[in-house]
N, C-alpha and C positions, 0 to 999 in steps of 0.2 A: 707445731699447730695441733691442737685437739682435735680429733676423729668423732665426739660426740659432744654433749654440752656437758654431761656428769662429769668427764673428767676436770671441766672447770669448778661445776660447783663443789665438787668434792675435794678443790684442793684449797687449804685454807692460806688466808695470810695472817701472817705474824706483824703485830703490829706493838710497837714499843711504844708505851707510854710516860713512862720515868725515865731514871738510870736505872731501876733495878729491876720494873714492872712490863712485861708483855700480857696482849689478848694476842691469842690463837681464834681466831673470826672466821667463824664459817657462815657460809651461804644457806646451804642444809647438812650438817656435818654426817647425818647416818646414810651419805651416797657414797662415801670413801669406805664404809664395814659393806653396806648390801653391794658393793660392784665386785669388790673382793671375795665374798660370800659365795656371789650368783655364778662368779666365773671359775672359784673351785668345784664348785658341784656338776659344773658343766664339764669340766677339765676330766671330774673322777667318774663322768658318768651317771653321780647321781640321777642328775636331770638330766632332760635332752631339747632341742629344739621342738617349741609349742607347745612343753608342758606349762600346767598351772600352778603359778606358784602362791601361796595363802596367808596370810598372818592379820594380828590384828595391830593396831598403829593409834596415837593421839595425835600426830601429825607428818613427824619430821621423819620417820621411817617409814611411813606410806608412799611420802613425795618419793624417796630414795629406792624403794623397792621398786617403784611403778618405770622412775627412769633405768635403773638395771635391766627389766623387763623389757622397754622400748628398745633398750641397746642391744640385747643378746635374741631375741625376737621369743620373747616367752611371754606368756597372757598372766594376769594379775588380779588376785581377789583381794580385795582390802575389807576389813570387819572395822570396821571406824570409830571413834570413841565420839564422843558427844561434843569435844574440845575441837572436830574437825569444822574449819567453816569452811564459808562455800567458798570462797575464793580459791583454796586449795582440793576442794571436794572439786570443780569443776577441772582444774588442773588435772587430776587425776583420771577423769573418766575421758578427757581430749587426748590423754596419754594412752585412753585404751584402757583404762582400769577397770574393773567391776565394784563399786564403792557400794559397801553396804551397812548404812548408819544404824548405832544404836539408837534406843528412842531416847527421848533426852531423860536427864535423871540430877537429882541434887545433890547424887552422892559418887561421886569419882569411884569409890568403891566397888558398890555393886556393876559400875558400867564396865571396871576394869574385868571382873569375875565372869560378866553377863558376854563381852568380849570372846574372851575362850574358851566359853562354855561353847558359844556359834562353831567357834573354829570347829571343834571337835565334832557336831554337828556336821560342818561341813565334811571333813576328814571324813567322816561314816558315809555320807551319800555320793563322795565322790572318791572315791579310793586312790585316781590317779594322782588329784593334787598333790603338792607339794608343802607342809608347812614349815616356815624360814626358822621359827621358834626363834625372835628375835631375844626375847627375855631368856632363854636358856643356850641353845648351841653358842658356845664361845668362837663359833668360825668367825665369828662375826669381829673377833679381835683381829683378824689377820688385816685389813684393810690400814690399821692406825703404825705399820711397820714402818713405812714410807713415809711419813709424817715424824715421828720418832726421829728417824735418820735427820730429817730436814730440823727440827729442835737443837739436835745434837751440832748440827753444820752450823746453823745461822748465832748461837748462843757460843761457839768455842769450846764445850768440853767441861764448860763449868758445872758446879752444882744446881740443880732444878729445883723447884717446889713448884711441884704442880696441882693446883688447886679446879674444881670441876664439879659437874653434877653427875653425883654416880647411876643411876639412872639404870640402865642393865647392867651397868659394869664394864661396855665394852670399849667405852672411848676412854677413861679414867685408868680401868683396869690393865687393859691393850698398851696405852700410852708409856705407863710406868714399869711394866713388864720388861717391856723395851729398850728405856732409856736406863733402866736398871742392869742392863747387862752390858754396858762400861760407865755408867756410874750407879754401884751399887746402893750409893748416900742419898738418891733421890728421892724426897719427899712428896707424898700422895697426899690430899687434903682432898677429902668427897666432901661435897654437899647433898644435901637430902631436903626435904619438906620438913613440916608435922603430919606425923600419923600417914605413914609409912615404915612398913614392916620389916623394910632392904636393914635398919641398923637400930629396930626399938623404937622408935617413935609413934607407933602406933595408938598407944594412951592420951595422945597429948592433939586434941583435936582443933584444927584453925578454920575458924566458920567461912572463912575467903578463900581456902584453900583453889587457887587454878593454876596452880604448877605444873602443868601437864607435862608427864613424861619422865620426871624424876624418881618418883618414888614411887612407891607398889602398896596393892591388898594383898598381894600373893608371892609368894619364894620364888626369886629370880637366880637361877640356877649356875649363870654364867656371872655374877657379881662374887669376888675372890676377895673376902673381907680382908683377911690377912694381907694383902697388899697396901691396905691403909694405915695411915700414920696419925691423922686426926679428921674428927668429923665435926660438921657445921650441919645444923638445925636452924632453917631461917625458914620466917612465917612470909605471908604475902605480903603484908605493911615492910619487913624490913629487906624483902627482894625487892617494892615496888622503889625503894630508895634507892637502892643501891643501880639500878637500871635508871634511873633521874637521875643521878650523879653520874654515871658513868656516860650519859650523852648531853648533858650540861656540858663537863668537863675537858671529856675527850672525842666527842660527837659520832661515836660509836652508838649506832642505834640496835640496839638488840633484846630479845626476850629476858624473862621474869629470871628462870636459872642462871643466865647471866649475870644479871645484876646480885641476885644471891652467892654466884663464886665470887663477882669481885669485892661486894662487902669480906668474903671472908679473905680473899687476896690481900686486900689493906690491912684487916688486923694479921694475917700474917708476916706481913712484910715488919709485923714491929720486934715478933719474935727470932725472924730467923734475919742472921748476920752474914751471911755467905751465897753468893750467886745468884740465880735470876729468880722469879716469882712470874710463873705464866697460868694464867686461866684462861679457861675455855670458854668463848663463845658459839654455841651449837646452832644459833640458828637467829635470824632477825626479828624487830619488835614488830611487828605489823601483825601478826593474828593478836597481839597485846594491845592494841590502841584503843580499842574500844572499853573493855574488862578494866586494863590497869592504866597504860599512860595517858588517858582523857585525864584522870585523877590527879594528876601528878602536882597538881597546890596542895594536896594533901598528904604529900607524900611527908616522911620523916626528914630531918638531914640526915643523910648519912657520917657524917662529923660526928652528929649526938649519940650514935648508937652502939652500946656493949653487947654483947654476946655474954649470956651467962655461964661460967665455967665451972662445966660439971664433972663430978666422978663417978657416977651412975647414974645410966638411963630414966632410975626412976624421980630423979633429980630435975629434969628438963621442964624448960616452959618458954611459951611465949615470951615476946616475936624471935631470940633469936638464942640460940646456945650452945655451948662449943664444949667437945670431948676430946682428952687424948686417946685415940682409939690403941695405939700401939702394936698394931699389926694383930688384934685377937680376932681370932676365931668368930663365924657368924651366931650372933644370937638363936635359939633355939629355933622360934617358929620364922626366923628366917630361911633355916635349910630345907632346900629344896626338894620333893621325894624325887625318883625315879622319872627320869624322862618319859611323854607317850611317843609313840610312836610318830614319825613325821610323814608317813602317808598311811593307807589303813590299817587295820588290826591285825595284821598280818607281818608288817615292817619290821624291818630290825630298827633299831635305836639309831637316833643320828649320833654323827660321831659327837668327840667331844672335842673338837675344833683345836685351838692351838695350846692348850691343856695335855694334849695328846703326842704321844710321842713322834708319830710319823706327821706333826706337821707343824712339831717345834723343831725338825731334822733340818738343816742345813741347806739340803739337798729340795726341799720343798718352796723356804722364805723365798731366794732370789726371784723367783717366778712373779710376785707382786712388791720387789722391793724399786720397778719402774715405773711404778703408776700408781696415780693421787684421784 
């Protein structure tokens, strides 16, 4: 029996669609990294009972921060993108949240910049906070270890191709990490937007763009390029298909990323000849109903649609486009500088989570490899 209700939502189920296709379906998938997160820092002492913990969120990490908060008894500031609606905005603040919206904006960009500029703001006047630094501390990988294990159990051992929305990096990057160390053959395929900075696409501008959550204006510090094997560039027309066919289909209802891993999950599935194909679903279609699935007579088939196959970045275009990324190195103005501090100006650096030697040790994992 669960002791709280995150540990349900955070643990996903595996759901088989073919013979050869799974979704990995989560409810809110970033409560399995923020429960794992909140509970080492309490464990190391960072935090303690009652402190504030801060970051800024587009949805699915605010829900997740706010219930790790309610479970461990610590108070929560959320800096909220524009992409929060009330539905969830209310949830959060009945959770005991401090929700503090940006003003709306037409450009994802500046709300994401405008975003962590507040934190830091905040950080300055309040020195005790805590910021979770969702887009940088890779602690945030530790939660996806136990999840990993359960891929490995429920699939037999076979070979993976795991397809996903890379997004900070931590559910994609954490995932593969993992199942790569007893199968080192396992294939990582990110998904990204247009014009997002996490893999070059920045040039390439999609006037619908509300992908919230996936991709960046700014260097996300805990996304580990080099773990990727190919990457997918999908526009909103050809996410909003690929989310209409996957609940046409298989009556899987879920958000825009979604349905953008599982268009690129099908063309995967033509090239690779060995073992399972599972992508991520991070979270449900309902802050989408309105934006994308009202639309949905307008959407593409997904049947009809190619990805165009590039060899350089500066190659890409609308609605959808596909790279062998080959495990290279992150593009320039993707790397990240130097962490700030996670409480005031005074702080040491947070660590660098399971990047780090003392908490990729042995001795550390077992501790969260019981809990989803």
């Amino acid at each position: 029996m669960d002791h709280h209700i995150s540990d349900a939502l955070g643990r996903p189920a595996l759901v088989r669609l073919d013979d050869r296709t799974a979704c990995l379906r989560f409810e809110t998938m970033k409560v399995a990294s923020a429960l794992a997160a909140v509970r080492h820092l309490l464990d190391d002492g960072t935090i303690g009972p009652g402190d504030t913990l801060v970051d800024s969120s587009s949805g699915i990490y605010a829900h997740a921060l706010a219930l790790a908060c309610h479970r461990y008894g610590l108070k929560c500031h959320i800096v909220a993108s524009t992409t929060v609606d009330k539905t969830l905005r209310i949830q959060l603040e009945i959770l005991g949240a401090t929700v503090e919206p940006m003003p709306p904006t037409v450009n994802l960009k500046l709300d994401q910049n405008r975003r962590v500029s507040r934190v830091r703001e905040i950080l300055r006047d309040n020195p005790g906070h805590y910021w979770m630094q969702q887009y940088h501390d890779d602690i945030h990988y530790l939660g996806y270890q136990p999840i990993a294990e359960m891929l490995r159990r429920e699939l037999g051992g076979e070979p993976i191709t795991l397809v996903g929305a890379v997004g900070t990096g931590s559910s994609t990057g954490a995932l593969a990490r993992y199942l790569r160390e007893s199968r080192p053959d396992t294939r990582l395929i990110g998904v990204q937007p247009f014009d997002s900075i996490t893999f070059g696409s920045e040039h390439v501008r999609d006037p619908e763009i509300i992908i919230a959550g996936i991709g960046s204006s700014i260097p996300f510090a805990n996304v580990v390029h080099d773990l990727y094997d190919v990457v997918h560039w999908v526009g909103f027309d050809a996410a909003l298909a690929g989310s209409v066919a996957l609940l046409r289909e298989h009556a899987v209802f879920a958000g825009l990323s979604t349905g953008a891993a599982y268009l690129a999950a099908r063309w995967e599935d033509r090239s690779t000849s060995d073992g399972h194909i599972v992508f991520i679903a991070p979270d449900t279609g309902h802050r989408y109903v309105d934006s994308a699935f009202a639309r949905h007579r307008q959407a593409p088939a997904a049947d009809e649609l190619r990805p165009r196959e590039i060899d350089a970045l500066d190659d890409m275009a609308l609605p959808w486009s596909r790279m062998d990324w080959n495990r290279a190195p992150a593009p320039p103005a993707a790397v990240a500088a130097a962490l700030s501090p996670s409480r005031g100006s005074s702080a040491p650096q947070p660590r660098s989570g399971v990047l780090a030697e003392e908490v990729r040790s042995s001795a550390y994992l077992p501790r969260f490899s019981s809990s989803t």
